[in-house]
Every structure is written in C-alpha cells, then in structure tokens.
Backbone as a chain_set.jsonl record, in Angstrom:
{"seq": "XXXXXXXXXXXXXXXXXXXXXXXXXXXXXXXXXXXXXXXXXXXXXXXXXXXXXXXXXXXXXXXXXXXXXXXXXXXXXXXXXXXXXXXXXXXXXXXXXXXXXXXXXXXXXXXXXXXXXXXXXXXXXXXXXXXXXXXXXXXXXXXXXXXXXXXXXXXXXXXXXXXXXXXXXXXXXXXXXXXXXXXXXXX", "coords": {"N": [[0.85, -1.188, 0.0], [0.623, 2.345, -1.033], [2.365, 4.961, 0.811], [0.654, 7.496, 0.56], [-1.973, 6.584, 0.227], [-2.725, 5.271, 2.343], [-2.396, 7.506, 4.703], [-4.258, 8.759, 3.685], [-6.679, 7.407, 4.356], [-6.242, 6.307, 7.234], [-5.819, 9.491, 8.497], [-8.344, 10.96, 7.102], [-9.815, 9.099, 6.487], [-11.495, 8.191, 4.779], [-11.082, 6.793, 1.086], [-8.26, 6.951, -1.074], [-8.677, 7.484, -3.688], [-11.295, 8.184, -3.375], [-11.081, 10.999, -2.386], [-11.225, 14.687, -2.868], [-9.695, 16.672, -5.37], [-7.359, 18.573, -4.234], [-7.431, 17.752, -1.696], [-5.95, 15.134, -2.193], [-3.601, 16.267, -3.134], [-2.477, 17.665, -0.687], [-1.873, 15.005, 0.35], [-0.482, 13.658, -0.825], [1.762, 15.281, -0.739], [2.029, 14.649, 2.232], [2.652, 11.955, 2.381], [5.212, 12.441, 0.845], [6.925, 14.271, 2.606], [6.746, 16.331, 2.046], [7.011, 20.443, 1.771], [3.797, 22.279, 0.783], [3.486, 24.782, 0.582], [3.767, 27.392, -1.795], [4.617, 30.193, -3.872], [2.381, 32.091, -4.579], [2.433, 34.242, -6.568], [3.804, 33.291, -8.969], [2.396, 31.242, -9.527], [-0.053, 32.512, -10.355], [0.951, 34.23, -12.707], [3.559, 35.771, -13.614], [3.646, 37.675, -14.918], [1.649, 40.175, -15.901], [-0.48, 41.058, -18.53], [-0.424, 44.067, -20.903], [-2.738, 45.253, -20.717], [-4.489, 44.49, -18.377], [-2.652, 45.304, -16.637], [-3.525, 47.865, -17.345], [-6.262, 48.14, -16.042], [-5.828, 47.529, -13.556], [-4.563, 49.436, -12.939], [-6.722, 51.707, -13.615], [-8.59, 50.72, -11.898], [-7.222, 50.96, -9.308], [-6.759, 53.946, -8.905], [-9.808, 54.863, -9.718], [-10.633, 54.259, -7.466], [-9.461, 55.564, -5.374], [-9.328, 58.402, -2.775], [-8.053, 60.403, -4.106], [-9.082, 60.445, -6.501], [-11.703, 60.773, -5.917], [-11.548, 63.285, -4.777], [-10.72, 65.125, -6.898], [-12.355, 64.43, -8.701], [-14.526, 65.748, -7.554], [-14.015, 68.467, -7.643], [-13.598, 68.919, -10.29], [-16.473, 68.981, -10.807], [-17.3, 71.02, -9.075], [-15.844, 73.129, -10.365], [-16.704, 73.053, -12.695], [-19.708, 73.657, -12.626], [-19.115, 76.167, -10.768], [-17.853, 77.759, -13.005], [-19.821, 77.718, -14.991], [-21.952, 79.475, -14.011], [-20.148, 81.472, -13.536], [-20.231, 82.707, -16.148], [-22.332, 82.725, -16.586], [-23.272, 84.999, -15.249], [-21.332, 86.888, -16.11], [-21.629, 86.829, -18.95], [-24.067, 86.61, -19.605], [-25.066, 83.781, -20.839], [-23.91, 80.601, -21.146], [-21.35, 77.406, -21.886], [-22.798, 75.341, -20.894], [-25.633, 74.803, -20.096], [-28.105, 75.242, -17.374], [-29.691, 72.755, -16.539], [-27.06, 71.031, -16.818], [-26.386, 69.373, -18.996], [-24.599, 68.5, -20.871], [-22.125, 68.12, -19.166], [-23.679, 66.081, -17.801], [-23.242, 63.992, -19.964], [-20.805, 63.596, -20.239], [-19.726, 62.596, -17.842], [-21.526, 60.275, -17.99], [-19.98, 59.062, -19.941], [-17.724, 58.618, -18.693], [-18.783, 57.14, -16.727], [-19.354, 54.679, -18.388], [-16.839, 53.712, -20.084], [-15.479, 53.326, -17.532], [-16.792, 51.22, -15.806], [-16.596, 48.786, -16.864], [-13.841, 48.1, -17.418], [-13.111, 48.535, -14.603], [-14.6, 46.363, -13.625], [-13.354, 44.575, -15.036], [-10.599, 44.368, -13.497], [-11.538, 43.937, -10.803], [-12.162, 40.996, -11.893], [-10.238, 39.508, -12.244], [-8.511, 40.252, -9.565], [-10.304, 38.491, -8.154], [-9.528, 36.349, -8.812], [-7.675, 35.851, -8.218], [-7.855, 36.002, -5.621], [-9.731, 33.706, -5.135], [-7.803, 31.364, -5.795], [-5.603, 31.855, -3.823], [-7.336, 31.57, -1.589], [-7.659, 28.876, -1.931], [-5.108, 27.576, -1.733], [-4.05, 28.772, 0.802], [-6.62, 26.961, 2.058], [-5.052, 24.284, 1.344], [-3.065, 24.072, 2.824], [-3.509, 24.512, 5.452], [-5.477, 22.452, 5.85], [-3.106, 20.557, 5.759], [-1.483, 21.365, 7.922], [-3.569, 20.596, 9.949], [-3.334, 17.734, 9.606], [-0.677, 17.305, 9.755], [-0.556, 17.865, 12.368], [-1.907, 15.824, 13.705], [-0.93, 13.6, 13.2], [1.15, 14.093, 15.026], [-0.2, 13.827, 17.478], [-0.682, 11.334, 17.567], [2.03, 10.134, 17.365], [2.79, 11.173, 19.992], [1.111, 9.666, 21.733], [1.708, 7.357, 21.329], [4.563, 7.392, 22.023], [3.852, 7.608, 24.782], [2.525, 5.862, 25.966], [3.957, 3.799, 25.499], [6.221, 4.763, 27.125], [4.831, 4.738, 29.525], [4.096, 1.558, 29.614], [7.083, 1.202, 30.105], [7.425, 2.147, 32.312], [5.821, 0.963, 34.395], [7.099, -1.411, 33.962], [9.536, -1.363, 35.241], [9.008, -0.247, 37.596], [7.902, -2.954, 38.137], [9.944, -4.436, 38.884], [11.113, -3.142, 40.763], [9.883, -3.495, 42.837], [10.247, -6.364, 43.042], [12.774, -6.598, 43.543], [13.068, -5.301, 45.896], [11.127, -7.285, 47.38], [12.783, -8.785, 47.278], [14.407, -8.324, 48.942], [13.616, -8.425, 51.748], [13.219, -11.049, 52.721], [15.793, -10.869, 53.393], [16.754, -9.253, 54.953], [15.256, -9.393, 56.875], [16.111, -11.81, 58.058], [18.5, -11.02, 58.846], [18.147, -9.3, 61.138], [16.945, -11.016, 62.792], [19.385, -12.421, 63.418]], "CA": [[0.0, 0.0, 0.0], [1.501, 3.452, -0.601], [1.917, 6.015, 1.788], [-0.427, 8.425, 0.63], [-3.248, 5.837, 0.215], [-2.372, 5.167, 3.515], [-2.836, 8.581, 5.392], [-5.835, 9.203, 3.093], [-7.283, 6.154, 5.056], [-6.263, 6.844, 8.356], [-6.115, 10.451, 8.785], [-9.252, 11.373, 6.44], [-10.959, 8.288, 6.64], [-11.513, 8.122, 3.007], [-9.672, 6.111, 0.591], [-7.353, 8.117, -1.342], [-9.739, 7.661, -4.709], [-12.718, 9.304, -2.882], [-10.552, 12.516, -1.627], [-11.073, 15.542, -3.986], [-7.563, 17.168, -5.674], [-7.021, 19.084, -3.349], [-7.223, 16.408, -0.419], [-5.353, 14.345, -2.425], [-2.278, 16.996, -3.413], [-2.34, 17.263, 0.785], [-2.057, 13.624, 1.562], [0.394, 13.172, -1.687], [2.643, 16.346, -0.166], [2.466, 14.323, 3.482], [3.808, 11.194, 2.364], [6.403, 12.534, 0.563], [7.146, 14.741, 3.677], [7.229, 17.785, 1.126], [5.671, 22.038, 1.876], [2.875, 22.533, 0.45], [3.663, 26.405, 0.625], [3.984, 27.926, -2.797], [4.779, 31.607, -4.334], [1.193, 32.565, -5.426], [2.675, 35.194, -7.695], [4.382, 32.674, -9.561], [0.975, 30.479, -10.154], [-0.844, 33.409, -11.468], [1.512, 34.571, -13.439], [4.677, 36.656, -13.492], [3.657, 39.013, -15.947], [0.284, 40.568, -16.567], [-0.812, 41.91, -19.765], [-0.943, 45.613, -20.444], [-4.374, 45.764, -20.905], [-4.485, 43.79, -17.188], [-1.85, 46.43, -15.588], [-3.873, 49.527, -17.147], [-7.36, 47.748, -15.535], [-5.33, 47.226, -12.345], [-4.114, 50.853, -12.607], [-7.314, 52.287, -13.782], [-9.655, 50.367, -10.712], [-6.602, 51.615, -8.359], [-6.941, 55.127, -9.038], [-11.086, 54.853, -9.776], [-11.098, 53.963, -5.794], [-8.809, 56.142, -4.444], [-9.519, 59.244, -2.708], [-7.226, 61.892, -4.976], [-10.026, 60.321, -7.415], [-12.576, 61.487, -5.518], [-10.951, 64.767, -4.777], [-10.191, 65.737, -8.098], [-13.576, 64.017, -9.349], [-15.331, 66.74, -6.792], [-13.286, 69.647, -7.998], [-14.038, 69.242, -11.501], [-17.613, 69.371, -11.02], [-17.563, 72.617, -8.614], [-15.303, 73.807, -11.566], [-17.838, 73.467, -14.2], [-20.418, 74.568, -12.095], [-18.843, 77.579, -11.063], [-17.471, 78.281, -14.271], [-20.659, 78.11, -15.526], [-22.132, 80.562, -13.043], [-19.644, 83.24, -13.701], [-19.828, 82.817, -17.731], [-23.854, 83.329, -17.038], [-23.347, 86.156, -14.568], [-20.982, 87.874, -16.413], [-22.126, 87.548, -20.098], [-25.623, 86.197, -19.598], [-24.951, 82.474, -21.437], [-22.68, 79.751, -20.659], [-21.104, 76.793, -22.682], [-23.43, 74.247, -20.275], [-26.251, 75.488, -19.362], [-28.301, 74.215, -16.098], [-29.338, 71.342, -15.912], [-25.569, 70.733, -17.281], [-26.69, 68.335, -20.102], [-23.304, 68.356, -21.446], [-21.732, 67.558, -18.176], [-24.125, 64.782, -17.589], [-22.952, 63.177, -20.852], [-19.553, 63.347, -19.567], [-20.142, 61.983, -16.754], [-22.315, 59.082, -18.527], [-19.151, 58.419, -20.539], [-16.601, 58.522, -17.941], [-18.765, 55.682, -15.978], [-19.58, 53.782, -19.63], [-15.978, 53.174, -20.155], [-14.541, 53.401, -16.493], [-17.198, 50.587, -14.986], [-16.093, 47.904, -17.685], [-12.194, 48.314, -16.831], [-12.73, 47.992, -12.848], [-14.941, 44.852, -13.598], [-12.234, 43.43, -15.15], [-9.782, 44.009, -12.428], [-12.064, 42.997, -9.96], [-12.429, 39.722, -11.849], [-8.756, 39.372, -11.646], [-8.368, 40.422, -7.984], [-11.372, 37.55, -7.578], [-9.524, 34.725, -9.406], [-6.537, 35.161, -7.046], [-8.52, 35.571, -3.797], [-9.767, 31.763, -5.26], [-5.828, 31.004, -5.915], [-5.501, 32.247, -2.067], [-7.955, 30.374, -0.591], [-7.498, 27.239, -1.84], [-4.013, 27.61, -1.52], [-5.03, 28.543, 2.719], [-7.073, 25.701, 2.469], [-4.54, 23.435, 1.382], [-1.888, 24.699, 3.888], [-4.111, 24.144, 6.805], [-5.439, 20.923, 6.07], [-2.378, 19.894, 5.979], [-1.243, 21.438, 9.215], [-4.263, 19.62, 10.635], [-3.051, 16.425, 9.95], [0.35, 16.62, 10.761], [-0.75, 17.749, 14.44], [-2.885, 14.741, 13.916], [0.166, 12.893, 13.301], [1.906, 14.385, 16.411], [-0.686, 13.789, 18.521], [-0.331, 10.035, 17.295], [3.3, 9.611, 17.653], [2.997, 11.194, 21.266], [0.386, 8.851, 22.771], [2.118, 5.831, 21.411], [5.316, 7.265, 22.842], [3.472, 8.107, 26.18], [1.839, 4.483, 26.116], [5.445, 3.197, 25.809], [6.791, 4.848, 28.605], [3.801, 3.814, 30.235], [4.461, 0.22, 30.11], [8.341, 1.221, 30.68], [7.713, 2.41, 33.843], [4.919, -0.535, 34.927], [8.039, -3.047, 33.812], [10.783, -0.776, 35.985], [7.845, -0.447, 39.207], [7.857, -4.49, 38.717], [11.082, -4.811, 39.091], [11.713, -2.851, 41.689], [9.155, -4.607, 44.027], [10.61, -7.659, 42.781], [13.849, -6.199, 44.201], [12.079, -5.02, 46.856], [10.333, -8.323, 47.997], [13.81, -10.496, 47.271], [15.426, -7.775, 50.179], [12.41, -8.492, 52.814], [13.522, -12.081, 54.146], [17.115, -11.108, 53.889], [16.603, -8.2, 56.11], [14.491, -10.166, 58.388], [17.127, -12.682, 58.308], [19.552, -10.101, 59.727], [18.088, -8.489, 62.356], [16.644, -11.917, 64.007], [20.242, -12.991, 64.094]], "C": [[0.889, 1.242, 0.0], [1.024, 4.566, 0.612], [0.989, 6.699, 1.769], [-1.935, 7.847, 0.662], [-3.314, 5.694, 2.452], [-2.831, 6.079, 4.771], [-4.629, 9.362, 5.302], [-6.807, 8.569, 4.049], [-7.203, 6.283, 6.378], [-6.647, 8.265, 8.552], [-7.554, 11.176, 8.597], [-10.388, 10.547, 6.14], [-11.994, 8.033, 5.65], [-10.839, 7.638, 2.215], [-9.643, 7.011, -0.7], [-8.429, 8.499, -2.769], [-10.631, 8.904, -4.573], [-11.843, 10.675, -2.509], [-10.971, 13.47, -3.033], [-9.493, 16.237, -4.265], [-7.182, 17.436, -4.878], [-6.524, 18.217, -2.167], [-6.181, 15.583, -1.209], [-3.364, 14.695, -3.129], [-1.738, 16.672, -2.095], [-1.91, 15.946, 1.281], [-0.563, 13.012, 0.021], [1.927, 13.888, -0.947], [3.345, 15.204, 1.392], [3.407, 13.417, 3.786], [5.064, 11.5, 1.579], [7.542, 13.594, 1.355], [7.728, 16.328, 2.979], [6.569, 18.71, 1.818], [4.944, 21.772, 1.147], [2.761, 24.17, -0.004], [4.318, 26.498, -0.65], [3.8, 29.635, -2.496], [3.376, 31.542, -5.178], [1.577, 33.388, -6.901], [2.787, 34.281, -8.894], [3.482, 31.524, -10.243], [0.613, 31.177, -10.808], [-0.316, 33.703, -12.164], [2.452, 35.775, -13.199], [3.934, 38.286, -14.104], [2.367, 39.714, -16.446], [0.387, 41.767, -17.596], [-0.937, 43.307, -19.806], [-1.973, 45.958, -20.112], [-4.841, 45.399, -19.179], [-3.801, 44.776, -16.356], [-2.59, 47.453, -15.755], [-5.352, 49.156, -16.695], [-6.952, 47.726, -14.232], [-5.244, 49.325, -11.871], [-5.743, 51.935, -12.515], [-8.487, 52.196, -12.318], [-8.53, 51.349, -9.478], [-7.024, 53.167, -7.808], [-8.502, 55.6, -8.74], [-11.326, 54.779, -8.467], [-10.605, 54.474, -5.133], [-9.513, 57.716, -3.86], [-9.316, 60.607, -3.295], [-8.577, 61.68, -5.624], [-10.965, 60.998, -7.231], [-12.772, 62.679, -5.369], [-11.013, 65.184, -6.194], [-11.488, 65.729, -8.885], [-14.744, 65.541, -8.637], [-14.893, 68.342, -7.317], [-13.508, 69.916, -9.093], [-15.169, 69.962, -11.521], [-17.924, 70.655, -10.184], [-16.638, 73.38, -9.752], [-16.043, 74.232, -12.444], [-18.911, 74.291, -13.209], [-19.855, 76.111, -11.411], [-18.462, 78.479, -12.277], [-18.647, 78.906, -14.907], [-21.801, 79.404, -15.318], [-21.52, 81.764, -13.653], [-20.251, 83.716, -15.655], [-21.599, 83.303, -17.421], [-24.044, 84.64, -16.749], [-22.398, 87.296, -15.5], [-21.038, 88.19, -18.446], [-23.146, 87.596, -20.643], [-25.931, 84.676, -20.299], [-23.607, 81.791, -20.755], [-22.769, 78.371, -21.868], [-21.872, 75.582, -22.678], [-24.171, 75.037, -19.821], [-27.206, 74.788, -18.207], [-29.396, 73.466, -17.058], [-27.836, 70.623, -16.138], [-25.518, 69.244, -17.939], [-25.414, 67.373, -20.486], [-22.52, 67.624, -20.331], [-22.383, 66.251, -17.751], [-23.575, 63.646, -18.737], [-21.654, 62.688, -20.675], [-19.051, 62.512, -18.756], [-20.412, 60.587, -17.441], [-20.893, 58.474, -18.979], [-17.915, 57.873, -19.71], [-17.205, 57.096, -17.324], [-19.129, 54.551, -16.967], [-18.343, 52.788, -19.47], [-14.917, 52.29, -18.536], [-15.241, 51.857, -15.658], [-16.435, 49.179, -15.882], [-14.733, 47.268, -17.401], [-12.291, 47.803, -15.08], [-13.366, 46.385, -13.202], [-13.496, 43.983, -13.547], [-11.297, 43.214, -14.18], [-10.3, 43.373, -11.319], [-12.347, 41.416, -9.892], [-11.239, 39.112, -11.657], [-8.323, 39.341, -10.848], [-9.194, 38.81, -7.786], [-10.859, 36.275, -7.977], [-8.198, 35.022, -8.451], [-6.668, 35.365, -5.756], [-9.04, 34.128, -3.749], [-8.792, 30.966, -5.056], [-5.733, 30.503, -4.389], [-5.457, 31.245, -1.557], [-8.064, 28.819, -0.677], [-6.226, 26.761, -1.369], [-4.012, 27.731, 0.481], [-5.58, 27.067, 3.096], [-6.408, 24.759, 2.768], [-3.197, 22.997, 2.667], [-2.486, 24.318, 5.252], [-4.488, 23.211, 6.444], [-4.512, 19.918, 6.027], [-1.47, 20.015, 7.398], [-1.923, 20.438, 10.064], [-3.573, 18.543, 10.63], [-1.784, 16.175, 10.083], [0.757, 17.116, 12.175], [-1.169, 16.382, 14.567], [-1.601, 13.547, 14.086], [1.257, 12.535, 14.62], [1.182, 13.788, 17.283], [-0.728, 12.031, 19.057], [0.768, 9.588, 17.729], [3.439, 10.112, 19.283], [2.268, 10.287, 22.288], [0.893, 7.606, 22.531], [3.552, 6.213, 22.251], [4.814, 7.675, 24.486], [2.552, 6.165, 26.678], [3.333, 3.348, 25.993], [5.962, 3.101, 26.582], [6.099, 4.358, 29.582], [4.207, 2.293, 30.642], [5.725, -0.006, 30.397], [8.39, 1.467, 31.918], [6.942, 1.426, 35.095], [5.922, -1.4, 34.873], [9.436, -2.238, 35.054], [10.182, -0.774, 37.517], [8.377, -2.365, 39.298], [9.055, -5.111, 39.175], [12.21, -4.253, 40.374], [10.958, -3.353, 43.151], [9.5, -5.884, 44.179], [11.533, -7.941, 43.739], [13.857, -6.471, 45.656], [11.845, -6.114, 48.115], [11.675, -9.421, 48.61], [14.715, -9.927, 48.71], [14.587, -7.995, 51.39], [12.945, -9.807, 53.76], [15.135, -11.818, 54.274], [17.572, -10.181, 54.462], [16.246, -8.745, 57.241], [15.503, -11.146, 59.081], [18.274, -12.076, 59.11], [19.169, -9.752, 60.749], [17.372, -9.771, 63.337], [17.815, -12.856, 64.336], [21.318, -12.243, 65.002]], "O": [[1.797, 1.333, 0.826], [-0.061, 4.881, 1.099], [0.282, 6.751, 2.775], [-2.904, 8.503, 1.042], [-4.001, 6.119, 3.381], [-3.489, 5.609, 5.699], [-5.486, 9.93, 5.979], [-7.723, 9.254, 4.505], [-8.323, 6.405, 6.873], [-7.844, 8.419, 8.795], [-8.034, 11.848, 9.51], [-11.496, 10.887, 5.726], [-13.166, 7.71, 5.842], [-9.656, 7.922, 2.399], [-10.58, 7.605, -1.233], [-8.907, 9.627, -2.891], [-10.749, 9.978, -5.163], [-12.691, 11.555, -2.357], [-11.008, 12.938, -4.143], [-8.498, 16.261, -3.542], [-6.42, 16.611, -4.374], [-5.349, 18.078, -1.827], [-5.27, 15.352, -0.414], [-2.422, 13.956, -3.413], [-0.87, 15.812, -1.946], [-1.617, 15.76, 2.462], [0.111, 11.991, 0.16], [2.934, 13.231, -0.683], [4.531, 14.986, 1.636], [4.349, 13.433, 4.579], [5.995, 10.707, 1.72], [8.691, 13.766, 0.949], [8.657, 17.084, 3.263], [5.622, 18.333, 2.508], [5.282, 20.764, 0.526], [1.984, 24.593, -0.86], [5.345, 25.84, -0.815], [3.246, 30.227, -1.569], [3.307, 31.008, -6.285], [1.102, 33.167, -8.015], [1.972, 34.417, -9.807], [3.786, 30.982, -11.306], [0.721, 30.926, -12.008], [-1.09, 33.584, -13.113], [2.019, 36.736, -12.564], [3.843, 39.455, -13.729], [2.221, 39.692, -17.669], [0.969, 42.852, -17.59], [-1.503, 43.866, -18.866], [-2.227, 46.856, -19.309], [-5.657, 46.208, -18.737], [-4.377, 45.111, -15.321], [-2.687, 48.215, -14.793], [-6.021, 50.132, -17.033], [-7.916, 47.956, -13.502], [-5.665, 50.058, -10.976], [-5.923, 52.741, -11.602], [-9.058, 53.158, -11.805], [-9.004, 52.305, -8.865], [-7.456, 53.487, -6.701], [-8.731, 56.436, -7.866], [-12.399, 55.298, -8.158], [-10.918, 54.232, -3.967], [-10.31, 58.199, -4.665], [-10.008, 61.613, -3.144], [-9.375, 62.598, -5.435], [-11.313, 61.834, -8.065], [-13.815, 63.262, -5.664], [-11.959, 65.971, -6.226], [-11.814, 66.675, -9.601], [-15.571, 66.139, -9.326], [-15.713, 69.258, -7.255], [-13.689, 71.113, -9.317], [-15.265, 71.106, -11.964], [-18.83, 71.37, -10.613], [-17.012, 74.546, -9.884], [-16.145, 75.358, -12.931], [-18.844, 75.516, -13.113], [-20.433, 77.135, -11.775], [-18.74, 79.669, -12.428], [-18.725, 80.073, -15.292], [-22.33, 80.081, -16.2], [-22.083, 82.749, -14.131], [-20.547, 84.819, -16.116], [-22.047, 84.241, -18.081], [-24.669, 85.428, -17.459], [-22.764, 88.47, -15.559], [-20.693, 89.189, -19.076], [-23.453, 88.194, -21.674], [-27.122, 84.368, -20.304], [-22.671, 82.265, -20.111], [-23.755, 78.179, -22.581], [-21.942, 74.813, -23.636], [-23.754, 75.99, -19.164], [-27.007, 73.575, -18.138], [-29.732, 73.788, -18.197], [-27.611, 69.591, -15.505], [-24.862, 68.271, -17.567], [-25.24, 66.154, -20.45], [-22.245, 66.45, -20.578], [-21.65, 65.345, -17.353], [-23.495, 62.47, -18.382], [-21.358, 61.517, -20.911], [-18.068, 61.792, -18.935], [-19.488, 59.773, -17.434], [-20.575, 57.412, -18.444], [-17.257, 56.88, -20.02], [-16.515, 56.077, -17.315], [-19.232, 53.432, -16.464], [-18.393, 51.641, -19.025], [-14.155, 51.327, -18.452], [-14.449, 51.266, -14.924], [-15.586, 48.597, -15.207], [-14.581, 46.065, -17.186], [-11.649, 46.905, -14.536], [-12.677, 45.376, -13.052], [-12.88, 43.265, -12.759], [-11.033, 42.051, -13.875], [-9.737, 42.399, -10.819], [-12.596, 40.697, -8.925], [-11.186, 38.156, -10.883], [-7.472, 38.454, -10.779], [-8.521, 37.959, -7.204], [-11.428, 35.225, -7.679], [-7.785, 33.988, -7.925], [-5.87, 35.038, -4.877], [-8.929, 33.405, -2.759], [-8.811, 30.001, -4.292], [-5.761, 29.377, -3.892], [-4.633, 30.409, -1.188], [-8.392, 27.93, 0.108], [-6.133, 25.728, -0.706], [-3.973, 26.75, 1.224], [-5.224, 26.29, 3.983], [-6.55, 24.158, 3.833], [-2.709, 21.957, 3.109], [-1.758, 23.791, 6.092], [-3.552, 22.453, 6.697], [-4.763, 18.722, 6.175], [-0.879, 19.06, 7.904], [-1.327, 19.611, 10.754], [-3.083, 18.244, 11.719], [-1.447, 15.055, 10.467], [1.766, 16.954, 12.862], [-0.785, 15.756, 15.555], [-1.485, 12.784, 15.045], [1.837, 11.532, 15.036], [1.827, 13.078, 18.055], [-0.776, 11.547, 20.188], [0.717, 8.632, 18.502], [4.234, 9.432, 19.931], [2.662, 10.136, 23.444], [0.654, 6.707, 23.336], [3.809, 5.433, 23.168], [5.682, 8.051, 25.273], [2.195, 5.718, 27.768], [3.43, 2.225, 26.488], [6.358, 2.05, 27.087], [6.583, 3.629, 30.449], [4.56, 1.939, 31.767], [5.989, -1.102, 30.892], [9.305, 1.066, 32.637], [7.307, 1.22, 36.252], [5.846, -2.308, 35.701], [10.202, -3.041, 35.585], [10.808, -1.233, 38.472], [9.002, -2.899, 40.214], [9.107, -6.185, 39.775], [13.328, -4.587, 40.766], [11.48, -3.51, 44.255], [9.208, -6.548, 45.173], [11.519, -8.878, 44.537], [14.351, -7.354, 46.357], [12.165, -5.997, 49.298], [11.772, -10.234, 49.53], [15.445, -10.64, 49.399], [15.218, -7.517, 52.332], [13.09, -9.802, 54.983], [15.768, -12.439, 55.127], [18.793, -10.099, 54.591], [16.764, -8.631, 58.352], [15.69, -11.271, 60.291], [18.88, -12.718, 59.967], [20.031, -9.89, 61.617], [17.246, -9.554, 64.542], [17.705, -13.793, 65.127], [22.141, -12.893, 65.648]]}, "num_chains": 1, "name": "protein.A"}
C-alpha cells in the first residue's frame, strides 16, 4: 500500500480515490514529507498583460480618494465656471441642468465601470488562488498535528508500560530484600 493511500485512510478516513484534488495533493505532499507552501505570484503569473496592468491601474486610481478629490473639484469647476460665464455675459457653454456635463459623466462611468470589472475579476480569481491555496496549507497542518498527537500517545503508552516493567522490578527487588533483612536483624 503506498503512503499516501495510507494517510488518506487513516487520517481522512476516506480512501485516497474518494478525496477531492485538493485532499489528495495534501495527503500526496504528506507522504512525501514535502511544503505545500507555494509563491502565489508565480501560479498566477509573473507578468500581466498591459491591458491587465492599465485595468489594475485604472480600478486603483477609480477607488482612491485623490479620485474622488479631483472628481469633486471638476464638477464645482464646471459649475462655477458656468455661473460666472452666465453672470458675467448672460450664457454659458453648459447650461443648467448641465446636459453636457451629464454626458460626460455618462461616458466617464460607460468606459470606467467595464475596466474595474475586469480588475475585480482578476483580484477575484486570485482571492480563489488564495484560498485554496489557505485551504490546502491548513489541512495539511491539521493532519500533521494529527500525526503528532499520534506519535505522542504511542510514545506516552510506551513509557507507560516502561515504567509498569521498571515499578515491577523494583518490588521484585524489593520483595527479594524483605527475608534477607528479616534474616539479619533476628540474628
């Protein structure tokens, strides 16, 4: 039987067949007394695509606060702008309801929501990576405590009967010094 069938069976109480990949990377890793700990980077990939770095860059920015700042500043820009240009020549280039500005707007979140998706789906396939990767890492911790906890009760059930065979032997001792004590002091 090999090892890993082996642990599958004991530890998991499943034979190695029935385990899913995962369980069965874990219990392949144990008997060959390998980590399990990998460089994530290095799964997903070294190198992401431009189009992947300027979706990374573009969600970065899209969520940051400057964004927000700067996003807030525009629009008291136009709107004041537009203000003075009414006040001081009686028309403006936008006029209220700020049509024009709404279209702007429309376009900025047309193109800009598309782009974060994508990074977000990217972020989301290596929080999967992660966690399976987590997963695998701790279920394998589990079982080689499980292991420990094994090799300490058989060595604690060892000493056990080492120290029951060292007791017997010292009563033995014990018993064989009783008449030849007695023997002394009644002569």
């Amino acid at each position: 039987m090999h090892r890993h069938e082996e642990i599958a069976k004991t530890l998991l109480g499943r034979p190695f067949d029935a385990l899913d990949e995962r369980a069965q990377r874990v219990a392949r890793h144990m008997a060959g007394r390998q980590t399990i700990a990998r460089d994530l980077g290095k799964d997903f990939g070294l190198r992401p695509s431009r189009g992947q770095r300027a979706a990374d860059a573009v969600a970065s920015f899209g969520g940051s606060w400057t964004f927000v700042g700067l996003f807030g500043a525009t629009l008291v820009i136009w709107v004041v702008l537009n203000g003075l240009l009414l006040w001081l020549r009686g028309s403006t280039f936008d006029p209220y309801p700020y049509i024009l500005l709404n279209l702007f707007l429309s376009m900025l979140a047309s193109i800009q929501a598309p782009i974060i998706l994508m990074s977000q789906n990217r972020q989301s396939e290596k929080d999967r990576l992660s966690a399976e990767h987590d997963y695998e890492v701790n279920l394998k911790a589990e079982l080689e405590i499980m292991l420990l906890h094994e090799k300490l009760d058989a060595l604690r059930q060892t000493q056990w009967q080492e120290l029951l065979d060292i007791q017997q032997e010292q009563l033995r001792l014990l018993a064989s010094l009783l008449p030849a004590r007695s023997a002394a002091s009644s002569s």
